[in-house]
C-alpha positions as CSV (number, residue, x, y, z in Angstrom):
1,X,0.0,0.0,0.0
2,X,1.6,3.0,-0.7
3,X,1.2,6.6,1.2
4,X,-1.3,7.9,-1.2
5,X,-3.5,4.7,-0.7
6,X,-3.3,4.8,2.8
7,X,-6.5,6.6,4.3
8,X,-5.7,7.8,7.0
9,X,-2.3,9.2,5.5
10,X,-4.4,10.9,2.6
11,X,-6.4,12.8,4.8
12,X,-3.3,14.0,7.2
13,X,-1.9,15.2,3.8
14,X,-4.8,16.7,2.4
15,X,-5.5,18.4,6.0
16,X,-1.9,20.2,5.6
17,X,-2.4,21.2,1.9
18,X,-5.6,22.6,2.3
19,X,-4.5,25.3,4.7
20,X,-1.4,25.8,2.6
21,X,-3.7,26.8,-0.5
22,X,-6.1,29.0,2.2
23,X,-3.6,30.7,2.7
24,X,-3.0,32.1,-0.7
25,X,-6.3,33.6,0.1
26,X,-4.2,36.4,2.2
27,X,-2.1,38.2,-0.7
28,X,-3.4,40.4,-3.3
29,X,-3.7,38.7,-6.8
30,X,-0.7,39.1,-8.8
31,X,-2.9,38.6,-11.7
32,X,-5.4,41.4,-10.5
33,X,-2.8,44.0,-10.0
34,X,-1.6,43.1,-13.6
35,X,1.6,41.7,-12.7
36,X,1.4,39.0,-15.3
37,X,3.4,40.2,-18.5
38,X,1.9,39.0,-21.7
39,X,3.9,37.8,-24.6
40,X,5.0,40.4,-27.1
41,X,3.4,39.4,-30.3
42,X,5.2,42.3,-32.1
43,X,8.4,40.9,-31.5
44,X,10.5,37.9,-31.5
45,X,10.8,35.2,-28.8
46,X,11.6,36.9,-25.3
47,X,14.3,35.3,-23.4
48,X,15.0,34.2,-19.9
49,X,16.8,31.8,-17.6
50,X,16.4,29.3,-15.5
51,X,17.3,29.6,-12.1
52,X,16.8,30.5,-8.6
53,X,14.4,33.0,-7.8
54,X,17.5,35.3,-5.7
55,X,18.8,35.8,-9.4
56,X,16.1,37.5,-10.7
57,X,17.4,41.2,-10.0
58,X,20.2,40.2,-12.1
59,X,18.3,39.0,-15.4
60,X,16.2,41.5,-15.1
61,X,19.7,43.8,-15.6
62,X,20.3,41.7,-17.8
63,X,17.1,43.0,-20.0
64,X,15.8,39.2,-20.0
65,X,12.1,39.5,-20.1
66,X,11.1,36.9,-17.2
67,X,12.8,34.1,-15.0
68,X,11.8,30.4,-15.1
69,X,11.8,28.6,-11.4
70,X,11.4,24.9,-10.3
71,X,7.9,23.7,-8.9
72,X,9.9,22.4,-5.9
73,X,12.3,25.2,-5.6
74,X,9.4,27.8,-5.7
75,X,5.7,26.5,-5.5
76,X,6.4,23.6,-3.6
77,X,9.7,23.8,-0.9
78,X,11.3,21.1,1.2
79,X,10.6,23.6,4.0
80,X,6.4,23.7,3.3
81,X,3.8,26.5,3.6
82,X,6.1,29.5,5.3
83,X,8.9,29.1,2.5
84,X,6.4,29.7,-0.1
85,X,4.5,32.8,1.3
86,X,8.1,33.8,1.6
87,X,8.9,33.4,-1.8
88,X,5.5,35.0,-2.7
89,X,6.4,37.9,-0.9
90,X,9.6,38.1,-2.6
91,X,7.7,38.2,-6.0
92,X,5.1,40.5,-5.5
93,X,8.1,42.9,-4.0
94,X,10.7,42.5,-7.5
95,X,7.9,41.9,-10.2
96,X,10.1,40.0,-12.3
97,X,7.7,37.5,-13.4
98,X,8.1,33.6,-13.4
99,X,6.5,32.4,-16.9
100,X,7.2,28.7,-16.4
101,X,8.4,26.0,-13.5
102,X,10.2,22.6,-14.6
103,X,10.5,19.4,-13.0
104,X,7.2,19.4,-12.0
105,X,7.2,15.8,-10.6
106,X,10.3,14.1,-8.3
107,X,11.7,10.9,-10.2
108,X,9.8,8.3,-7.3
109,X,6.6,9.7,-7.8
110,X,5.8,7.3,-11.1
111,X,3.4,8.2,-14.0
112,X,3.6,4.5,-15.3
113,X,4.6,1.2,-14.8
114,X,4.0,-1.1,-11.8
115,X,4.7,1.8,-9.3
116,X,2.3,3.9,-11.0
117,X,1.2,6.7,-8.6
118,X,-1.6,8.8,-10.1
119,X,-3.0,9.6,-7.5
120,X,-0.3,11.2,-5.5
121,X,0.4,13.0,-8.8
122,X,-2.7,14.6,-9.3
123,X,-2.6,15.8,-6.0
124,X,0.9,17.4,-6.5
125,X,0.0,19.0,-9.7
126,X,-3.3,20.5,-8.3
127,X,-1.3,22.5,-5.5
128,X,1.4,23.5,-8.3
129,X,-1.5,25.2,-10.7
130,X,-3.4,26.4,-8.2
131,X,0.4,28.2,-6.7
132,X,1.2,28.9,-10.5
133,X,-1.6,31.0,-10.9
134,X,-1.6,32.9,-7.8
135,X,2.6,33.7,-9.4
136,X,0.9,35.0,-12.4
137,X,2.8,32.4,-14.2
138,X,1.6,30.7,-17.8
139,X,3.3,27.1,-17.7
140,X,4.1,24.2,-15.6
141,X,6.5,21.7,-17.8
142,X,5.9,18.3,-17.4
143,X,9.7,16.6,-18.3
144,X,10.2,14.8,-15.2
145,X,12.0,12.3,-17.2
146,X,12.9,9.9,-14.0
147,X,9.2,9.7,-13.4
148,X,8.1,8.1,-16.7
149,X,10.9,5.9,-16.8
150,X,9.3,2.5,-18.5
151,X,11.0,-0.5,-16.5
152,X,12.8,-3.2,-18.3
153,X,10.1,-6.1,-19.3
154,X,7.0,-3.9,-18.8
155,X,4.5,-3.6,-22.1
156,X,5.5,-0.5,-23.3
157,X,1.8,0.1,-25.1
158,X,0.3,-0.1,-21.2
159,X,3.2,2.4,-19.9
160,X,2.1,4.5,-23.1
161,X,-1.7,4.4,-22.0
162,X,-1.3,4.1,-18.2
163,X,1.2,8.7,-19.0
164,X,-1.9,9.5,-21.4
165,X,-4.6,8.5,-19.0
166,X,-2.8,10.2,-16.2
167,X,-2.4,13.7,-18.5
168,X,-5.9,13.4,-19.2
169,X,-6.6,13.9,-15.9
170,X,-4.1,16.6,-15.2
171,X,-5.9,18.3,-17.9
172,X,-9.6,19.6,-16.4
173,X,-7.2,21.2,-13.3
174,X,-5.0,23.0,-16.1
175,X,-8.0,24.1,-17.4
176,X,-9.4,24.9,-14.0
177,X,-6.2,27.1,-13.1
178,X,-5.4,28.6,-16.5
179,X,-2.1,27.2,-16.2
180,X,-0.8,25.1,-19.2
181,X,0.7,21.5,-19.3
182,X,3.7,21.6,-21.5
183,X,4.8,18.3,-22.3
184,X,8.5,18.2,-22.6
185,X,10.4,15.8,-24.9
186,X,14.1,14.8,-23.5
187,X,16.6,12.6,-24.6
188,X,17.7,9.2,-24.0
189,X,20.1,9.6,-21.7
190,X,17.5,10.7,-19.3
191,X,14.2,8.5,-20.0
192,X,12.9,6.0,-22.5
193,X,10.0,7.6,-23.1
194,X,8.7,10.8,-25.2
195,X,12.0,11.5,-26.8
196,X,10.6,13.6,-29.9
197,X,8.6,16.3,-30.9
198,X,6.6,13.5,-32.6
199,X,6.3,11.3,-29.2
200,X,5.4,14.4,-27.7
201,X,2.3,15.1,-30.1
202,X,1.3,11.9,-29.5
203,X,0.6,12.4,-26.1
204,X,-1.2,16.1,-26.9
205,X,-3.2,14.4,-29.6
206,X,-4.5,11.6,-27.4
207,X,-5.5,14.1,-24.5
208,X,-7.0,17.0,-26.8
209,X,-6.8,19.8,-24.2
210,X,-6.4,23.5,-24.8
211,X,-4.1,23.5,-22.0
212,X,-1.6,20.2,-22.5
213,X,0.6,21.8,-25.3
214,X,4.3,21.0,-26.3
215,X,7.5,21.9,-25.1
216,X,10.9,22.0,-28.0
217,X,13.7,21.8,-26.1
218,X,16.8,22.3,-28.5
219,X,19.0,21.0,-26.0
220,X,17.3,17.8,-25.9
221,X,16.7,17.9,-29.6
222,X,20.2,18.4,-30.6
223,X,21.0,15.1,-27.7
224,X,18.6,13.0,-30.0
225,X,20.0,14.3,-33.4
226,X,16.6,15.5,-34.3
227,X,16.6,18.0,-37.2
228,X,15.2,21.4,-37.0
229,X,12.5,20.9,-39.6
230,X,10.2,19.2,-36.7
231,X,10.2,22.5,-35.3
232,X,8.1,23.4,-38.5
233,X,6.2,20.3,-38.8
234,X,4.8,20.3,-35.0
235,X,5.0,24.0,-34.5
236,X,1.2,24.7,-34.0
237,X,1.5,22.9,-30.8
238,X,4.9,24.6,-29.5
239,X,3.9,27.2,-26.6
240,X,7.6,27.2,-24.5
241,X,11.1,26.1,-25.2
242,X,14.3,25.6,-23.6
243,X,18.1,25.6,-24.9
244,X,21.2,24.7,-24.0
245,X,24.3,23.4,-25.6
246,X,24.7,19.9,-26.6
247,X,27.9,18.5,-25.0
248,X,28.0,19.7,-21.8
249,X,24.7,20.8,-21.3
250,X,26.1,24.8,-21.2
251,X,24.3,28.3,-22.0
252,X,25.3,29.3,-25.5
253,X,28.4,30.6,-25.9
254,X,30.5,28.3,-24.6
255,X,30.9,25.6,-26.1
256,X,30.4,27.9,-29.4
257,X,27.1,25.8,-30.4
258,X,24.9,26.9,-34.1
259,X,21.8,27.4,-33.1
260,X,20.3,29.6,-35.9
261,X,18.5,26.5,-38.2
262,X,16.3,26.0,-34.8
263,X,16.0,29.8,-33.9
264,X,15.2,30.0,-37.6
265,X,13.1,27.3,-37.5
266,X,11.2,28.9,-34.8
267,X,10.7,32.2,-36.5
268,X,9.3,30.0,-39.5
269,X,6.7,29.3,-37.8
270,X,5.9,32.8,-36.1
271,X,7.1,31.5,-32.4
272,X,6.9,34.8,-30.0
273,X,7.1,33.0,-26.6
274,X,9.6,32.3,-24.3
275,X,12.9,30.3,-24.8
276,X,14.7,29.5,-21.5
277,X,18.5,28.9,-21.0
278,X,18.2,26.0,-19.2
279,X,21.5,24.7,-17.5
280,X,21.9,23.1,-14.3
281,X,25.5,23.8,-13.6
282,X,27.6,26.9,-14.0
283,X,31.7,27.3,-13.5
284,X,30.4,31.5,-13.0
285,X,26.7,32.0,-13.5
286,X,26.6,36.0,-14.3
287,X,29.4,36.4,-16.8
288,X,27.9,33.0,-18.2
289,X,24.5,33.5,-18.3
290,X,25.5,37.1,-19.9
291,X,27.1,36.1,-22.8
292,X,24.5,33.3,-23.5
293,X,22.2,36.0,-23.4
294,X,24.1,38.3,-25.8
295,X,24.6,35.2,-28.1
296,X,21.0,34.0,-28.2
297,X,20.4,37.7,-29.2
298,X,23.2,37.8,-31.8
299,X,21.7,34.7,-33.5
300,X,18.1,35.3,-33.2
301,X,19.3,38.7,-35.0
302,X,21.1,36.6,-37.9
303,X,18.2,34.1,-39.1
């Protein structure tokens, strides 16, 4: 039996989440005040970084357009209910806004296989986009590559039907919250499953929400060899992206890394959201993250 099955655990869980949400009842809406910023359809994509929420004074120097956070780095802390109205407070005082949280679900919480804990899940996610859009934020990506893992010997048509039938049910609470689900393609080296633009549809296609779009991560894209004319084939569906370089998993700049056919690819299709560096380890994060910024600029400029 696992925690989530357990009755009398459920209901000490739910007890201590539901006064976590009430109390998002006691700070103005970030969202009423007009805090959210709205994607400039005039213009090209509008970059930003992911990273902790303490670095968002020095993006917003930067002239990057928004930050994006972790769901359990910002809407969901180790350290519960007080960490968050903390870093609630801290966002209402800076107004730099967070567009999008990653990692949405921790690698033992599992969308398939024998493990399989939906429930649990939906729980998690339900606190996240109800958090998410008292932030003013517009996406929760749903990556978590360690949880949709498929384990050696296990039918990999069930795995496929057991992550679509849990997304279908993520999808009337992203509808509820006006938060969207974007469904995030990685590569190999991290999970088995969804490892394409194409895999990714899939699962979009099955669900048919307004709010379960896709995710292009050239990072991941680049890992996979996957050419930049997908980009154009699935584009109707891409709402966020990410990028990194390939080897090392660095912001651009670098390593050095081309990434015009996919930025150009992206304007092909008329893409004016956000595209996140997204980089989990830095040898100097400000003088790195400034030139990736100044090279993502330089090659947007060029295609």
């Amino acid at each position: 039996m696992t925690f989530f099955q357990n009755p009398a655990s459920r209901r000490t869980f739910l007890k201590s989440t539901a006064g976590t949400v009430a109390g998002l009842a006691a700070y103005p809406s970030l969202i009423a005040a007009g805090f959210t910023d709205k994607v400039d359809n005039k213009s090209s994509v509008s970059l930003g970084v992911f990273a902790s929420y303490n670095h968002a004074s020095y993006l917003k120097e930067l002239g990057c357009t928004y930050i994006e956070e972790s769901v359990g780095g910002f809407l969901i802390p180790q350290e519960g209910e007080s960490k968050f109205d903390q870093n609630l407070r801290e966002l209402q005082m800076l107004k730099f806004p967070i567009w999008s949280y990653v990692i949405l679900l921790p690698g033992e919480l599992k969308t398939l296989g024998p493990d399989a804990n939906h429930e649990a899940i939906l729980l998690r996610t339900e606190l996240a986009l109800k958090r998410a859009k008292e932030c003013g934020s517009h996406y929760i990506v749903f990556g978590s590559g360690g949880s949709r893992i498929i384990p050696d010997g296990f039918d990999r048509d069930k795995a496929k039907s057991q992550h679509i039938e849990l997304t279908r049910k993520m999808a009337p609470l992203a509808e509820k919250y006006g938060i969207t689900i974007a469904v995030e393609p990685l590569n190999r080296g991290e999970t088995n499953f969804i490892n394409s633009l194409a895999e990714g549809v899939e699962i979009i296609e099955a669900v048919k929400s307004p709010r379960v779009r896709l995710l292009c991560d050239i990072y991941h894209m680049l890992k996979e060899d996957e050419p930049a004319t997908e980009i154009i084939k699935y584009g109707k569906h891409i709402v966020h992206c990410h990028i990194a370089e390939k080897e090392s998993r660095t912001p651009p700049g670098v390593k050095g890394d081309d990434f015009r056919p996919y930025l150009g690819a992206l304007k092909k299709i008329g893409y004016t959201g956000g595209l996140s560096i997204e980089c989990f380890k830095y040898t100097d994060f400000d003088s790195e993250v400034k030139k990736g910024i100044e090279v993502l600029r330089k090659q947007l400029s060029e295609v």
